[in-house]
C-alpha positions, 0 to 999 in steps of 0.5 A: 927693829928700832928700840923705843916707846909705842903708842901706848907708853907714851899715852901712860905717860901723859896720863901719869903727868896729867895725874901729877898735876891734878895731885898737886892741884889738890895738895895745894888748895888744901895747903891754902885751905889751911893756911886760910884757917890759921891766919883766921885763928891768929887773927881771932886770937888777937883780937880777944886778948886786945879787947880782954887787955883794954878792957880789963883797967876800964872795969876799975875806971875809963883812963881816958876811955870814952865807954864803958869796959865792953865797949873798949873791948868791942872797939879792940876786938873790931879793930883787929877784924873779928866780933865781939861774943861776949865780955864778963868785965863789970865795973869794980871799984874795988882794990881787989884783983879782977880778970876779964873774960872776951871772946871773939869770933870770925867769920872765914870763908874757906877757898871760897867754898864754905864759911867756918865761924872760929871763936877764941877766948883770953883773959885778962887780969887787972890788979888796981892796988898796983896803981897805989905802989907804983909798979 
Protein backbone atom coordinates (compact mmCIF):
# COMPACT_ATOMS: atom_id res chain seq x y z
CA UNK A 1 0.00 0.00 0.00
CA UNK A 2 1.14 3.43 -0.94
CA UNK A 3 0.99 6.15 1.81
CA UNK A 4 -0.47 9.16 0.62
CA UNK A 5 -3.65 11.44 0.60
CA UNK A 6 -7.35 10.10 -0.78
CA UNK A 7 -9.94 12.08 -2.13
CA UNK A 8 -11.03 13.20 0.58
CA UNK A 9 -8.26 15.04 2.00
CA UNK A 10 -7.30 16.77 -0.57
CA UNK A 11 -11.12 18.28 -1.09
CA UNK A 12 -10.44 19.44 2.99
CA UNK A 13 -7.87 21.25 1.69
CA UNK A 14 -9.23 23.22 -1.10
CA UNK A 15 -11.86 23.64 0.95
CA UNK A 16 -9.44 25.26 4.13
CA UNK A 17 -7.82 27.43 1.20
CA UNK A 18 -10.67 28.63 -0.41
CA UNK A 19 -11.73 29.45 3.67
CA UNK A 20 -8.29 31.32 3.97
CA UNK A 21 -8.87 33.35 1.17
CA UNK A 22 -12.54 34.40 1.73
CA UNK A 23 -11.21 35.23 5.37
CA UNK A 24 -8.65 37.48 3.99
CA UNK A 25 -11.00 38.98 1.54
CA UNK A 26 -12.98 40.22 4.63
CA UNK A 27 -10.01 41.26 6.78
CA UNK A 28 -9.07 43.51 4.26
CA UNK A 29 -12.25 45.24 3.16
CA UNK A 30 -12.61 45.84 6.67
CA UNK A 31 -9.22 47.31 6.94
CA UNK A 32 -10.11 49.39 3.87
CA UNK A 33 -13.52 50.11 5.63
CA UNK A 34 -11.75 51.81 8.35
CA UNK A 35 -8.78 53.25 6.76
CA UNK A 36 -11.69 55.13 4.52
CA UNK A 37 -13.30 56.42 7.86
CA UNK A 38 -9.91 57.75 9.43
CA UNK A 39 -8.85 59.70 6.54
CA UNK A 40 -12.45 60.84 6.40
CA UNK A 41 -11.95 62.26 10.18
CA UNK A 42 -8.45 63.62 9.59
CA UNK A 43 -9.76 65.43 6.59
CA UNK A 44 -12.85 66.95 8.69
CA UNK A 45 -10.59 67.57 11.48
CA UNK A 46 -8.72 69.79 9.28
CA UNK A 47 -11.04 71.54 7.91
CA UNK A 48 -12.57 72.75 11.02
CA UNK A 49 -9.39 74.11 12.62
CA UNK A 50 -8.66 75.96 9.16
CA UNK A 51 -11.97 77.46 8.82
CA UNK A 52 -12.15 78.43 12.99
CA UNK A 53 -7.80 79.85 12.45
CA UNK A 54 -8.86 82.11 9.27
CA UNK A 55 -11.98 82.88 10.89
CA UNK A 56 -11.09 83.97 14.30
CA UNK A 57 -8.84 87.67 13.27
CA UNK A 58 -12.03 88.31 10.75
CA UNK A 59 -14.23 88.88 13.72
CA UNK A 60 -11.76 91.92 15.11
CA UNK A 61 -11.32 93.20 11.23
CA UNK A 62 -11.04 91.59 7.34
CA UNK A 63 -6.81 91.71 7.30
CA UNK A 64 -7.25 91.41 3.72
CA UNK A 65 -10.37 89.29 3.99
CA UNK A 66 -12.70 89.67 1.19
CA UNK A 67 -16.04 88.53 3.79
CA UNK A 68 -17.11 88.58 6.58
CA UNK A 69 -15.72 85.89 9.54
CA UNK A 70 -18.03 83.02 8.10
CA UNK A 71 -17.31 83.36 4.93
CA UNK A 72 -13.42 82.92 5.64
CA UNK A 73 -14.47 79.90 7.25
CA UNK A 74 -16.76 78.45 4.82
CA UNK A 75 -14.08 79.42 2.21
CA UNK A 76 -11.37 77.09 4.56
CA UNK A 77 -13.55 74.66 5.41
CA UNK A 78 -14.50 74.23 1.41
CA UNK A 79 -11.09 74.03 0.44
CA UNK A 80 -10.11 71.53 2.56
CA UNK A 81 -13.04 68.81 1.20
CA UNK A 82 -15.70 69.30 3.93
CA UNK A 83 -19.10 71.46 4.81
CA UNK A 84 -19.54 74.24 6.83
CA UNK A 85 -22.40 73.43 9.67
CA UNK A 86 -22.04 76.08 11.74
CA UNK A 87 -19.52 79.09 12.62
CA UNK A 88 -20.15 80.96 16.33
CA UNK A 89 -17.54 83.79 15.24
CA UNK A 90 -19.53 87.34 15.34
CA UNK A 91 -17.99 90.58 14.78
CA UNK A 92 -16.13 92.34 17.71
CA UNK A 93 -14.40 95.06 17.73
CA UNK A 94 -13.46 95.00 20.98
CA UNK A 95 -9.75 94.26 22.58
CA UNK A 96 -10.89 91.60 24.58
CA UNK A 97 -9.91 88.01 23.68
CA UNK A 98 -12.85 86.08 21.63
CA UNK A 99 -12.43 82.00 20.49
CA UNK A 100 -14.43 80.93 17.30
CA UNK A 101 -16.32 77.92 17.13
CA UNK A 102 -16.44 75.83 13.34
CA UNK A 103 -17.88 72.81 12.80
CA UNK A 104 -17.39 70.47 9.68
CA UNK A 105 -18.84 67.83 8.08
CA UNK A 106 -18.09 65.17 5.53
CA UNK A 107 -19.75 63.26 3.49
CA UNK A 108 -17.87 59.44 3.33
CA UNK A 109 -18.91 56.79 1.22
CA UNK A 110 -17.67 53.73 2.85
CA UNK A 111 -16.65 50.90 0.31
CA UNK A 112 -18.96 52.09 -1.70
CA UNK A 113 -21.88 50.49 0.57
CA UNK A 114 -22.92 53.36 2.70
CA UNK A 115 -22.51 57.08 3.24
CA UNK A 116 -21.58 57.85 6.90
CA UNK A 117 -21.68 61.98 7.73
CA UNK A 118 -18.75 62.68 10.09
CA UNK A 119 -18.62 66.21 11.96
CA UNK A 120 -15.78 67.66 14.09
CA UNK A 121 -15.64 71.01 15.77
CA UNK A 122 -12.22 73.20 16.83
CA UNK A 123 -11.77 76.31 18.21
CA UNK A 124 -9.89 79.26 17.87
CA UNK A 125 -8.98 81.64 19.95
CA UNK A 126 -7.96 85.50 18.64
CA UNK A 127 -6.74 88.03 21.29
CA UNK A 128 -6.56 91.54 19.58
CA UNK A 129 -4.52 93.54 22.24
CA UNK A 130 -1.60 91.24 21.05
CA UNK A 131 -1.53 93.24 17.67
CA UNK A 132 -0.84 96.53 20.07
CA UNK A 133 2.19 94.97 21.89
CA UNK A 134 3.69 93.34 18.85
CA UNK A 135 4.16 89.88 19.68
Amino acid sequence: MRAGKTGSDRGSATLFAIGAIVLALVLMAGVTAIGQVLIARNRVTAAAEAGALAAAPVTFRPFGATGSAIDEAARLVRSNGATLIRCDCRPDPGYGPRTVTVTAMVNVNVMGLRETLIEATALAEFRPVALLVGH
